[in-house]
N, C-alpha and C positions, 0 to 999 in steps of 0.2 A: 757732498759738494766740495768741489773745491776750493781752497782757503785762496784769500786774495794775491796772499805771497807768492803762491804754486802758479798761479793764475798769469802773474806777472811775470814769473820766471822763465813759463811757456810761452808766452806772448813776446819774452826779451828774443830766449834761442830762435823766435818763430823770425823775426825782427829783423835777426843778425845775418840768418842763413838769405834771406832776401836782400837786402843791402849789401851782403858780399858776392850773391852768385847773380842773382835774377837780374836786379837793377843793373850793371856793368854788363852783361848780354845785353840786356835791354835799350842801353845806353849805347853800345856798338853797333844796333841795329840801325836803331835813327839815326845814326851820326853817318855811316854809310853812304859813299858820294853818291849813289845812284836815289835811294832813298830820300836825301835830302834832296833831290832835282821834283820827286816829286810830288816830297812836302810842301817844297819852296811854291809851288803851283799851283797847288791849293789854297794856301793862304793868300796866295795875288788877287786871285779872282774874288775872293770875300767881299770886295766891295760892289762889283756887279749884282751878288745875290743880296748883298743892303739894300740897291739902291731898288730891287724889285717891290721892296716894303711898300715906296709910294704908290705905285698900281694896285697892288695888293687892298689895302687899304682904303683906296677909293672906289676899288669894289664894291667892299661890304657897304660902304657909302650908299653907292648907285643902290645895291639891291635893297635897301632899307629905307633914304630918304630920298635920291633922286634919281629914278629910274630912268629917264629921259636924258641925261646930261653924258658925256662922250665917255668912248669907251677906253683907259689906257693899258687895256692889253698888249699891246703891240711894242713898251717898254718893257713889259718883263719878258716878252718874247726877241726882244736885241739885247736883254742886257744875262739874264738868267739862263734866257735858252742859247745862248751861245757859248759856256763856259765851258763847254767840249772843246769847240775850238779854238778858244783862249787859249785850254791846257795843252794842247798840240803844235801851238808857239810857244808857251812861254819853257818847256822842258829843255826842245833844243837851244834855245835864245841862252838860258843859264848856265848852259852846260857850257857854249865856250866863254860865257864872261867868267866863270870859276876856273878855263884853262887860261885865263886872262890871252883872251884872241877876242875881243870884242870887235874886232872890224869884222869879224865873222859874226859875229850872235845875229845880227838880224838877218843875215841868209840862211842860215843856217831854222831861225823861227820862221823865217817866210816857206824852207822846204817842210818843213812839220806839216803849215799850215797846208799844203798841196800834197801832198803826200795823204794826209788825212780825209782833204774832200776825193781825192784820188781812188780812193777806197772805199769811197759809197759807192762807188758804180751807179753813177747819176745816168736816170733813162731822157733818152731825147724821144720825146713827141711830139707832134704836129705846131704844138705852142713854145715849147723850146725844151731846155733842160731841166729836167725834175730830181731835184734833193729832199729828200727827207728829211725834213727839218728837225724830228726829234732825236735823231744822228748829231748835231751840231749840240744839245743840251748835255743833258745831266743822263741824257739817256746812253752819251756816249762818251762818256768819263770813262770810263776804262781801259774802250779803244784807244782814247787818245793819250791813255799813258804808256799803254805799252807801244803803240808807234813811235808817241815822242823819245820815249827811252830808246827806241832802237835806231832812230836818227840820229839823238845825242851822241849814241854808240857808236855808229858811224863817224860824224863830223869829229868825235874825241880823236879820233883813229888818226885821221887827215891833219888833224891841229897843227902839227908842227911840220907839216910837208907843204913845199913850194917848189913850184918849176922854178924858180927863181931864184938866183943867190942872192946873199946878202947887198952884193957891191952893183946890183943891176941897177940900169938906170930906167927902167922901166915903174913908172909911176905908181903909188902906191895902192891907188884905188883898183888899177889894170891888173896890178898882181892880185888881188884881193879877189876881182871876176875869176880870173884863170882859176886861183885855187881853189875856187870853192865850188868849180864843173863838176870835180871826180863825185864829192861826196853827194851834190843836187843830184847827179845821173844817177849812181846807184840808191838812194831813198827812190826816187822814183819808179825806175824801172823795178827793185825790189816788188814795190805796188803793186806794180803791172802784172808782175808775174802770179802774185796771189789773186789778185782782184780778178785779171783779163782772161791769162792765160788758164790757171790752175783752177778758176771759177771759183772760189773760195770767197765768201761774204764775211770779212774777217768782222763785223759788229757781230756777228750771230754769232761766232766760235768764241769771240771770248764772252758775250753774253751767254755761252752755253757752260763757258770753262768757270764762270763767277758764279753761273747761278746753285752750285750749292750752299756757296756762301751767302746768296744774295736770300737765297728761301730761307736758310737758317735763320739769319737776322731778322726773318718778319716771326717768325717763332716767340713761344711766351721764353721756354730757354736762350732763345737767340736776343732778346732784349735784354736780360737778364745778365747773358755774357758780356754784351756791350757794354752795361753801364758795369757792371761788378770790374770787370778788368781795366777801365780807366780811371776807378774810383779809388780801386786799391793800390795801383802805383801812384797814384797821387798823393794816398800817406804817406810814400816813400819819397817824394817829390819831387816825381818822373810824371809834368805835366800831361793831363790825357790830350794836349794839343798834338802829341807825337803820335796819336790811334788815327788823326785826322784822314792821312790820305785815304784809311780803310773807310772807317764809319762816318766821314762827311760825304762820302761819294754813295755810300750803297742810300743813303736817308735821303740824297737829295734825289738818287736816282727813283726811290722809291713813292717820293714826292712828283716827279717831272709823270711817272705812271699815274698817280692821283691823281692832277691837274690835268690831263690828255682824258682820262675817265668821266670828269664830270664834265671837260665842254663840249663831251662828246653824248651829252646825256646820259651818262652812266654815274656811277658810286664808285668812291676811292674807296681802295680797300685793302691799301699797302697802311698797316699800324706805323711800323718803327719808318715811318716818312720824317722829311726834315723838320726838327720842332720837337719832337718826341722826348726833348731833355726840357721841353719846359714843362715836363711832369718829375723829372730825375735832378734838375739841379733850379732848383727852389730856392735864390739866392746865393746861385754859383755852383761850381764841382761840388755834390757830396751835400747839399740838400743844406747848407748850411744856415739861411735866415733865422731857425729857433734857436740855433747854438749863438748865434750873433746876439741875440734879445736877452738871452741867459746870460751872458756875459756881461751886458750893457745894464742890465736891473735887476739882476737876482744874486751877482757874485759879491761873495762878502770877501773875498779874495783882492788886494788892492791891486796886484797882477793883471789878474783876469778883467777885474773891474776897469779898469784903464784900455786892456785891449781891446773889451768893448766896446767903448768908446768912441775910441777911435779908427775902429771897424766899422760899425753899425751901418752907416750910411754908405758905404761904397755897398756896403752887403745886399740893401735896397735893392741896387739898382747891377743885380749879380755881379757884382764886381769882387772876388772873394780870397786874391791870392793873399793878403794882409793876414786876412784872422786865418786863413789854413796854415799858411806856415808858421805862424805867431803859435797857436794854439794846437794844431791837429797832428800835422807832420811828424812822423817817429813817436808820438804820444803815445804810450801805450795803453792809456786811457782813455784815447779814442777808437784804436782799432776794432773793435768789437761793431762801435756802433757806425762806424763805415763802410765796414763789411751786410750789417743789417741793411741800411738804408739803400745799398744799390742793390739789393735785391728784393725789399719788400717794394717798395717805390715804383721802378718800374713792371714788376707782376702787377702791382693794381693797376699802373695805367695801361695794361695791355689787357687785362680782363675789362676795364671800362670801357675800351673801344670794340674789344672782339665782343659783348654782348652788345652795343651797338646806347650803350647809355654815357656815351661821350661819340665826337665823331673823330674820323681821321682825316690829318692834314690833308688838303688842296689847295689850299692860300700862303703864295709862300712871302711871308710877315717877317723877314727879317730883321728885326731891331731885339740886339739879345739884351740889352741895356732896361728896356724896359720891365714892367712887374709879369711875371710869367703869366697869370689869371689874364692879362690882359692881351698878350702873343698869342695865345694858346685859343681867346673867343676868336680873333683875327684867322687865326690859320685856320682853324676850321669852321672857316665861312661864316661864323656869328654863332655856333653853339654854344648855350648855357651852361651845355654838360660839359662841356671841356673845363670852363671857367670852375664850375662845384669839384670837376678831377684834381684841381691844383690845390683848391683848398683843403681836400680832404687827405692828398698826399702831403701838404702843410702840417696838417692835423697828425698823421704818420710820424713825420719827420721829424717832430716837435713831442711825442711821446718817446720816439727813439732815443735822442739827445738827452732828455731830462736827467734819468738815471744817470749817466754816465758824465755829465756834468758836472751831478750833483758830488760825488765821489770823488773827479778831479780838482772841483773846486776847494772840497775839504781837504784834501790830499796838499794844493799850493799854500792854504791857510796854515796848515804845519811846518809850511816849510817857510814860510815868512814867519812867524810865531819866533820857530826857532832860532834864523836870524837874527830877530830883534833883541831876542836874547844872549845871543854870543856879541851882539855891538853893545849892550848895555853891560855884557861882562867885561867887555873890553876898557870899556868908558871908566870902570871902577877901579 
């Protein structure tokens, strides 16, 4: 076996070689103007999908205590199933507030937005125009980023051109229509040409170009990879909010598929649906509420003891950047067990849904604030099993951490020990 020293020295180079190469890629990727247009996009819409909690939630209501009483579907269907089209403005809309041309952003988000429904190829019959509403959700997140980026693309181009010179006396809002013809015409017509002319149904080609991604991720490997790869840059602490535009888009699309499954009298049967981390972050990124407890009543460490402390309660209620970066971050006495927990974590909650002894999400219960057991009975429509999946990945989580706490906490007790002895040698 290898001795703790050897252990630590591998775990240092392992460390170092990530924090000089991986991280700084990593780092250039997300920071990326394009990339940040469609990060930025995703976190805008976040509160659309909060506010779907309240329907959500009067659901389980309705079906359990008042079956009778109104139905508010029709809020998470304006606020949730629109977040396709939200993203199809808000891409182009930031692109020129970051060329700072904001007299342009909202033409330029109003072309997104036409250019996007332009592209469903909405059928006229006898009653009027027909859209496909699950185009406008989560179902067409993808579409609407690569459109948006390629508008953005566009209007970047135009940003700085004007029929206009400077010293024109032509009124500011007049110049502002004129310039911004070229770039509305060609989004459009673009469109047209895929859509009308070339017959091309661009939601099915990038739905066909994602979905080897989108199948992986329902995978027991593909859950696995998700959470392992935003757990692990997190010790390095490269927030997994940077994996966002990838894995909030495939979970929710995977979710908007759920939700259409069962009003259609069917069974959801997409696993890594939106919600799926409230079995992987069990009091925040990296499962952390038993390291919080540990820290809070078992560390004899005055350090550690303190940081529990004044962690514990945000850790409640998954709030957990405090005690990760206090405690976990670069640790190399945490690594091991980071590494463990996003990969046993979510394999058991993909075995407890794919045998069918927890269910998968269809209720989309957005409130990440509250206790996971409690999100996790919501989302999937009032299952017990989901609620005993958290506890028992609690239970996981909480045998993982132990060890390795216990080790680091003896590990800080030496090192204050020592302190107090080089101030007391000092004193004399």
């Amino acid at each position: 076996m290898m001795s703790e020293s050897g252990t630590a020295k591998t775990e240092s180079k392992l460390q170092q070689a990530i924090e000089t190469k991986v991280v700084p890629a990593l780092n250039k990727v997300t920071s990326n103007y394009w990339f940040s247009l469609v990060a930025d996009a995703v976190l805008i819409i976040v509160p659309f999908s909060m506010v779907s909690a309240v329907p959500s939630l009067w659901s389980v209501i309705r079906k359990f205590l008042l079956p009778d009483s109104p139905d508010l579907t029709p809020i998470t269907t304006y606020s949730f199933g629109l977040i396709g089209l939200f993203v199809s403005f808000i891409i182009p809309y930031n692109c020129m507030v970051k060329e700072g041309r904001k007299e342009r952003s909202l033409i330029a988000g109003f072309t997104g937005l036409g250019t996007f429904m332009l592209c469903m190829k909405a059928q006229t019959t006898d009653v009027g125009t027909v859209f496909t509403m699950a185009q406008f959700g989560a179902g067409g997140m993808f579409t609407a980023m690569f459109l948006g980026l390629i508008i953005a693309f566009i209007y970047k181009i135009f940003a700085t051109r004007s029929f206009f010179g400077e010293d024109s006396l032509i009124p500011d809002f007049v110049r502002n229509w004129f310039d911004n013809i070229i770039a509305i015409l060609i989004s459009l017509f673009l469109g047209w040409i895929v859509t009308y002319l070339a017959n091309v149904n661009i939601f099915s080609l990038i739905t066909y170009v994602m979905s080897p991604l989108t199948y992986f991720a329902q995978t027991l490997p593909g859950v696995i990879f998700m959470t392992f790869i935003m757990d692990f840059f997190y010790f390095f602490g490269v927030s997994g909010w940077v994996f966002t535009p990838v894995t909030r888009t495939i979970q929710q699309m995977g979710m908007a598929e759920n939700m259409a499954a069962v009003a259609a009298g069917g069974v959801a049967t997409n696993i890594n649906a939106y919600g799926f981390t409230r079995y992987t972050m069990i009091g925040g990124e990296g499962a952390t509420l038993p390291l919080a407890f540990y820290l809070t009543f078992l560390s004899k460490s005055k350090k550690n003891k303190l940081v529990g402390r004044a962690t514990f309660v945000p850790v409640l209620f998954n709030i957990n950047e405090p005690i990760w970066f206090s405690t976990v971050v670069d640790n190399p006495y945490m690594l091991v067990p980071t590494i463990l927990e996003s990969i046993i974590l979510p394999a058991n909650a993909w075995i407890w849904q794919h045998f069918g002894w927890a269910g998968c999400h269809f209720v989309n219960f957005d409130a990440n604030q509250l206790p996971t057991a409690v999100s996790a009975f919501f989302m999937s429509g009032g299952n017990w099993g989901n609620v005993v999946l958290v506890l028992v990945n609690l239970a996981l989580a909480a045998i993982i951490w132990f060890p390795f706490f216990k080790v680091y906490d003896k590990h800080q007790c030496e090192i204050e020990a020592k302190e107090e002895q080089e101030i007391r040698a000092q004193e004399s």
